[in-house]
Structures are given as C-alpha cells and as structure tokens.
C-alpha positions in Angstrom: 0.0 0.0 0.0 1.3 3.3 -0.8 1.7 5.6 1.9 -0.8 8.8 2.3 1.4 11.8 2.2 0.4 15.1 3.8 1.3 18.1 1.2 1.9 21.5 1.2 1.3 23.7 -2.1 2.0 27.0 -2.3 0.9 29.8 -5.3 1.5 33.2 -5.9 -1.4 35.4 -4.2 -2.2 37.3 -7.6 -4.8 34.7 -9.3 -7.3 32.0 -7.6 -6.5 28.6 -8.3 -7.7 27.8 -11.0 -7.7 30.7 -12.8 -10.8 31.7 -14.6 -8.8 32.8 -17.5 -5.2 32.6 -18.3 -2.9 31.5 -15.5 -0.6 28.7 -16.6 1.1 28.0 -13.2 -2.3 27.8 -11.7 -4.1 25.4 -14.4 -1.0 23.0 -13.1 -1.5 23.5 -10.0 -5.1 22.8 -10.0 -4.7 19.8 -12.2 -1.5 18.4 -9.8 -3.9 18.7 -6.4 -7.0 17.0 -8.2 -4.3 14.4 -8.9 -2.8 13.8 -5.3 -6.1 14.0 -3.3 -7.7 11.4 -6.2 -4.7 9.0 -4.9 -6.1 9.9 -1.4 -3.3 12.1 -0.2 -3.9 15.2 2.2 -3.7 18.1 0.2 -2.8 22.1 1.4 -2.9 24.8 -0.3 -1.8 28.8 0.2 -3.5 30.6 -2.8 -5.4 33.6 -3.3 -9.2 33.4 -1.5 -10.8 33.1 -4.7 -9.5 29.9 -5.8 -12.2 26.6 -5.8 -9.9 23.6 -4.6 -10.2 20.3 -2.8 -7.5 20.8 -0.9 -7.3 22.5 2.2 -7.6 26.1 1.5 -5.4 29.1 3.3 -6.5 32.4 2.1 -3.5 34.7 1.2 -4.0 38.3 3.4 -2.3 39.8 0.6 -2.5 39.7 -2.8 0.0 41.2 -4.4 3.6 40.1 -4.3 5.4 43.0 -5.0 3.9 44.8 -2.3 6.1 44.7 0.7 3.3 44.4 3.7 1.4 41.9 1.5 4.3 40.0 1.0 5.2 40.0 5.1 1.7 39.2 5.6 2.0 35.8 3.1 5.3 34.7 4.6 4.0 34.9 8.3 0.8 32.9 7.1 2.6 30.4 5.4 5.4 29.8 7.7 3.4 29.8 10.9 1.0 26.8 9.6 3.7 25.0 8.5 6.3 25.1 11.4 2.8 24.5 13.6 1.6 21.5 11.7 3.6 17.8 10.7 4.0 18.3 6.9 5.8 15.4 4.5 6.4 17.9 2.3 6.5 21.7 0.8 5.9 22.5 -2.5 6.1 26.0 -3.6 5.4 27.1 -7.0 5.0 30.8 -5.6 7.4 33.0 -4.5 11.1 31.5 -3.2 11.5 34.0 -0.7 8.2 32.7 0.9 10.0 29.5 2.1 12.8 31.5 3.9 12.2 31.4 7.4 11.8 27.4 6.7 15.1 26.6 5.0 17.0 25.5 7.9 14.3 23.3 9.2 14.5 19.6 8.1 11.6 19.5 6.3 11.7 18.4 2.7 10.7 21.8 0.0 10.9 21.7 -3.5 11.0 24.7 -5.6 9.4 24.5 -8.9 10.2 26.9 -11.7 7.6 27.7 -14.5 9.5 30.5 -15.8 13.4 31.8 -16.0 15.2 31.0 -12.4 16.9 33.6 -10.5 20.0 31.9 -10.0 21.4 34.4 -7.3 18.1 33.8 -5.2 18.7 30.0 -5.6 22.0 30.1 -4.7 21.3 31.9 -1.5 18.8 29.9 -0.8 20.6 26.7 -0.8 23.6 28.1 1.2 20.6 29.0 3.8 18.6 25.4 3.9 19.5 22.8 5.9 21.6 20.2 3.8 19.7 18.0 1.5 16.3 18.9 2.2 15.9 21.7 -0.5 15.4 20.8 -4.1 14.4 22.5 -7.3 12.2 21.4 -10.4 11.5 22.8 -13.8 9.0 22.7 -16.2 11.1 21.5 -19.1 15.1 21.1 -19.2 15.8 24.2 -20.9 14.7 25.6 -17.1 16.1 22.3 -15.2 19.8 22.4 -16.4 20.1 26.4 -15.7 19.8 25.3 -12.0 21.6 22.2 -12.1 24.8 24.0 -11.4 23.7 25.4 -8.0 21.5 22.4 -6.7 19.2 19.4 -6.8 17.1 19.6 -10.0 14.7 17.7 -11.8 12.5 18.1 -15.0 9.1 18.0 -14.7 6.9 18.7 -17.9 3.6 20.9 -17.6 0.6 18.6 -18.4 -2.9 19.3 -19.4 -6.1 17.6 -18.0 -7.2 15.2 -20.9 -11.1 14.8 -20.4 -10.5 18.6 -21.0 -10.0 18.4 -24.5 -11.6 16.5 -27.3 -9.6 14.4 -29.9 -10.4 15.6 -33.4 -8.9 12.6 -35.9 -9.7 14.9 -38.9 -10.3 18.5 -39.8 -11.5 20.2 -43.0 -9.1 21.2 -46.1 -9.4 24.6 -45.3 -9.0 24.5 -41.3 -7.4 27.8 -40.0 -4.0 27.7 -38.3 -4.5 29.3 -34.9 -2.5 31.3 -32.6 -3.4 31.4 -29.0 -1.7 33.6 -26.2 -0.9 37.2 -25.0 -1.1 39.4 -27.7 2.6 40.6 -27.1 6.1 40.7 -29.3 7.9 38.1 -27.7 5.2 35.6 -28.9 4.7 36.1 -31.8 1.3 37.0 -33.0 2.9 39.3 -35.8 4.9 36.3 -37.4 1.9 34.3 -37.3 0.2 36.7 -39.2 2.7 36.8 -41.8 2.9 33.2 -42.0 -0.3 32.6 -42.8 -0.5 35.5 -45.2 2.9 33.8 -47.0 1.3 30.4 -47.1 -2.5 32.0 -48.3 -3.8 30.3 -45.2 -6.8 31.3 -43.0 -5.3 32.4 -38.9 -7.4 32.4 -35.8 -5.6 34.7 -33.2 -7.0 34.5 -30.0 -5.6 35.6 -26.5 -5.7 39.3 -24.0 -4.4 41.9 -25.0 -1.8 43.4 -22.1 -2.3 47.3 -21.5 1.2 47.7 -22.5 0.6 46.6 -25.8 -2.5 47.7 -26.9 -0.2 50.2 -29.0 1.3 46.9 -30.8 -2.0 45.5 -31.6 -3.2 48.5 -33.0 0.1 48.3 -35.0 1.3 45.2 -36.3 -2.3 42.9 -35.4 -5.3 45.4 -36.5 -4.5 46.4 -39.7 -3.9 42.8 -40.5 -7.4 41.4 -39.8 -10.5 40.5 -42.2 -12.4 37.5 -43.1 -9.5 35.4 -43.2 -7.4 36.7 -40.4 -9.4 37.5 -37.3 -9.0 38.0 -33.8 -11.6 36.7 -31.1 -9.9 37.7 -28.0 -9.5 35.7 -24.8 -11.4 32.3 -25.0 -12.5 30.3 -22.2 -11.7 26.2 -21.7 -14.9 25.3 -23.7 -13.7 28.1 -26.5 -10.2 26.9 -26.4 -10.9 23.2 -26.9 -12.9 24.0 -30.4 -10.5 26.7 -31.6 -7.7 23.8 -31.0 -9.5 21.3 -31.7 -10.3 22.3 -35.5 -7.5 23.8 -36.5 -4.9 22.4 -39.0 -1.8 23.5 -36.8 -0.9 25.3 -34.1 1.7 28.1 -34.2 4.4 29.0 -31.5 6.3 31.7 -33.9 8.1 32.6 -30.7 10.9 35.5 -30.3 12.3 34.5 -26.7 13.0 31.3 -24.8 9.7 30.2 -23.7 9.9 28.4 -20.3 7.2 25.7 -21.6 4.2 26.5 -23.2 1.0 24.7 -22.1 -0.8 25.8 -25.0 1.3 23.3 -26.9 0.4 20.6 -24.6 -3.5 21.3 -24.8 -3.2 21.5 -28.7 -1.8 18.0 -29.0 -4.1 16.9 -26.6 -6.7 17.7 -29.3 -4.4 16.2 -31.9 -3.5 19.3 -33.4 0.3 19.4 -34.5 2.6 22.2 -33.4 4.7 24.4 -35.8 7.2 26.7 -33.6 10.7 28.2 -33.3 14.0 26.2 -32.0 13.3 28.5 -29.0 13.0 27.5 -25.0 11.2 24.5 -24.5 9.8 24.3 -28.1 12.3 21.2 -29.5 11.8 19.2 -26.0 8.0 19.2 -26.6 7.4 18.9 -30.7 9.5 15.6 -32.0 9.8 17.3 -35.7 7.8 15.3 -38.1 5.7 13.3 -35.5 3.4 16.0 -33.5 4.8 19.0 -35.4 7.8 20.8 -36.7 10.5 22.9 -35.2 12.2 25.2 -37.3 14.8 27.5 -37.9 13.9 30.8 -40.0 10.5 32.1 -41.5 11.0 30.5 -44.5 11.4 27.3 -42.6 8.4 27.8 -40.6 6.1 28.6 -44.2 7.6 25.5 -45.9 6.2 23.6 -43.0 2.8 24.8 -42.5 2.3 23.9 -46.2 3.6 20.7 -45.5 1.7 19.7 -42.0 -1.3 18.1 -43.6 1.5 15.0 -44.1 1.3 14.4 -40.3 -1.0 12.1 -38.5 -3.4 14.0 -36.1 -3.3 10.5 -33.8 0.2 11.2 -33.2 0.1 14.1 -31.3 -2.8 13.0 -29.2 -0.5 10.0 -28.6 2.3 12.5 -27.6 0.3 13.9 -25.6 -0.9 11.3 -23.7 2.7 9.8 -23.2 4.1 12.7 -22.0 1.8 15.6 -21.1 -1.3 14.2 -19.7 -2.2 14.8 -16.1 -1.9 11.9 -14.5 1.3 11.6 -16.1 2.3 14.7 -14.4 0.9 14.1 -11.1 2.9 10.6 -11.0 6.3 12.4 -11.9 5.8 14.6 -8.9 4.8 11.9 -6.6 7.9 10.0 -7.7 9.6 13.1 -6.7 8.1 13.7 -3.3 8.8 10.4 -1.8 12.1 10.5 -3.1 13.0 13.4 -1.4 11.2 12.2 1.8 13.3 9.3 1.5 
C-alpha cells in the first residue's frame, strides 16, 4: 500500500487557483492537487481566496507580491501553519522568498520553476537550507539544467487535463492555423500573421491583450485582420478546446526562450500538431515530423505549415498522452516527493 502523504502547495497570491482565465502555473497547480487527493493524499494549499480547490484552503491576506506588507503578511501565514503542523512535504510554485524562514528546518521543499530561475536567489537559498532537504524542479530542461549547477534539479513537464480536451482525428481542407496567447512581441502574433498570409492560409488569433501593448495590436495585429485573419480575444476552456480542436496546426512563432508553453500541450491533446521556433522548451516538446515541426527561419516555418497536412493527427494525441497528460504529471511529482522524503 502506498503511503498517504500530507502536502503543502504554495501559489502566488495574484490569481485563484484555478484561474478563470489565463494562469498557466495555476491550471497545473489545480490539475496536480486534483491528482494527489484522487490518490487519497492530504492536500494544502496557500493561494489567493478566490481559488475553488479540494485541498485545504489558506487564504493569502495579501495579494500582491510585489507589495512589501502583502508580502510580510503571506510569509507569516505560510510559515506559521507550517512550522505549527507535521507536513511530509512543501511544495512551492509561488514565491522562493516565501519558504525563507523554513530553509534551515528539516523538512523536505521543493522549488518548482515555471518561468526563468533567479539563479542568485537559488544560490542563496541553498547556502541557507538545511543540507539536503531543498530541491528545485523545472518545467522542461531548458529551465532544469540552468539550475543544475547550484542544486538538486529535476525536470518536470507541464501537463494538461485530458477529459479537458476533445480528440479531433480529422479537420477540414481549409481548417485555419490558430495562434493562441498574449497578444505581445515576444510571442509572436505578428509572425503568425505573416505566416499565414505567405502560405494563403486562414489564422485564428485568440488571447488578451496586455495594457502595455495595446499600442502593438493596433500596429502590427489590427491592420492585418479580415475575413481570413481574425482576432476573437480571450477564450475560455470550452472556447479553447474548439479553436484547437479544429484547426490544422498550431503556431508558437516565438521571439524569446519560452519556459514551456502549455498551449502546446492542450493542442496536441486535441491532436492538433505544433509548428514553432527552435526557441526555449519548443524542440523538447514537438519531436519534428511526428506531432509537429521545429524550425529554424521564417521561410522554414512557411515550408512547413504547407507541409503539416503530411502528419498524422493521432500522433500528437499520442504524444500527448505519453508525456503531457495529467496523471502523467501528477505521477512524476509523486515520484519526486517520496524520493525526497526518503
């Protein structure tokens, strides 16, 4: 019989878990503590009071990280309830700095990183914590290795629940490619617009536009749009699973080293393939000519949209369940926790 752990999770104050929108770190979250309290393990989390959990639920007092009172007000929360209570294990996927006055206790924590690691901070950090009982995952190994240097660190993918999202085995001649995700430079909406207008394909672009870059919409996206390029704006998960769902391919036309990339996940888990840029995580999740293509240049990225039709849709569903799907996930991080606990 396996043994019943009892977990901590910790978030970032800023967004209820799960998010009712975007919130990638959160959507995990949510899907890892459905996962560990299904396998009958006592669950805790420390997430904004908005957030609709099974787990045992403490309310941030604060909820915004950068603010320094908020911030005292988290760490006290957190730290008291767990230095109060007998916990197997801590497992922050907030801020670092929250776990600070619980590093020299003996404790197991393990730091996971969905974005770029400060390495300074987890340096520190590991010179602070008791020996051996402070580790570090991330969500792909383009995040993983950056901390290998400095301390324990293990690869974790992000996964997607798969009852979420419906396999399509076939799609129309003229299915759209879509782009999904904050309408910003760095990922890429304006290449995908371009792509599609190279290769005489119909786009989807869907995802919020950030305040800060409402003046790049109105720039590069707006003046783009028409019947056959459009914009719907942030969808919801019963919106995202069609848009995915019935699309040809999936674009990632990224410009910076994207930690992950869940969207990817979620549009395999409809079967849809993934086209993107050798950027970040992009090459660990798309095997190039099974569940997508990674390229190189623009002109790479053109010669393979008009060429994605040659890929099998079951394939990436496939992937997606070998590698992405949540109980996939939830196992890896199980795996991780005992062996930590030891």
């Amino acid at each position: 019989m396996k043994r019943k752990l009892k977990i901590a999770i910790t978030a970032d104050p800023e967004l209820p878990v799960p998010p009712l929108l975007y919130g990638g770190i959160e959507r995990v979250i949510d899907m890892l503590i459905k996962g560990l309290i299904e396998m009958g393990h006592d669950v805790s989390l420390f997430a904004h009071s908005d957030s609709s959990t099974g787990a045992k639920l403490y309310s941030y007092p604060g909820k915004r990280s950068s603010n320094k009172r908020d911030f005292l007000r988290n760490t006290f929360l957190i730290n008291k309830v767990l230095l109060t209570e007998r916990f197997d294990v801590v497992h922050s996927f907030g801020r670092l700095a929250y776990l600070l006055p619980l590093l020299p206790f003996s404790i197991p924590k393990i730091m996971s990183y969905q974005r770029e690691p400060t390495l300074g901070q987890i340096n520190k950090a590991v010179k602070l914590a008791k020996k051996g009982t402070l580790a570090f995952t991330g969500c792909s190994d383009y995040i993983s290795k950056q901390i290998a240097p400095y301390a324990p660190s293990y690869t974790v993918y992000n996964g997607v629940p798969l009852e979420t999202y419906e396999f399509k085995a076939t799609v129309s001649d003229d299915a759209p490619l879509v782009f999904l995700g904050r309408i910003e430079p760095i990922k890429g909406p304006h290449n995908a617009i371009k792509a599609a207008l190279s290769t005489n394909r119909k786009l989807v672009i869907a995802g919020n536009i950030p305040d800060s870059y409402r003046s790049y919409f109105n720039k590069e996206i707006s003046p783009f749009l028409n019947n056959d390029i459009r914009y719907i704006g942030p969808v919801d998960d019963v919106q995202k699973n069609e848009l995915l769902g019935n699309a040809s391919a999936f674009l990632m036309p990224i410009e910076w080293d994207e930690p992950f990339g869940i969207v990817m996940a979620e549009a395999l888990a409809c079967g849809t393939p993934v086209i993107g840029y050798r950027k970040g995580a992009v090459p660990e999740v798309v095997k190039h000519g099974l569940n997508g293509f990674v390229t190189d240049s623009f002109s790479d990225l053109c010669e393979c949209i008009r060429k994605v039709s040659s890929l099998k849709r079951l394939d990436s569903r496939v992937v997606a369940e070998q590698r992405f799907s949540n109980e996939v996930i939830v196992e890896e991080y199980l795996k991780l926790y005992n062996l930590r606990i030891g």
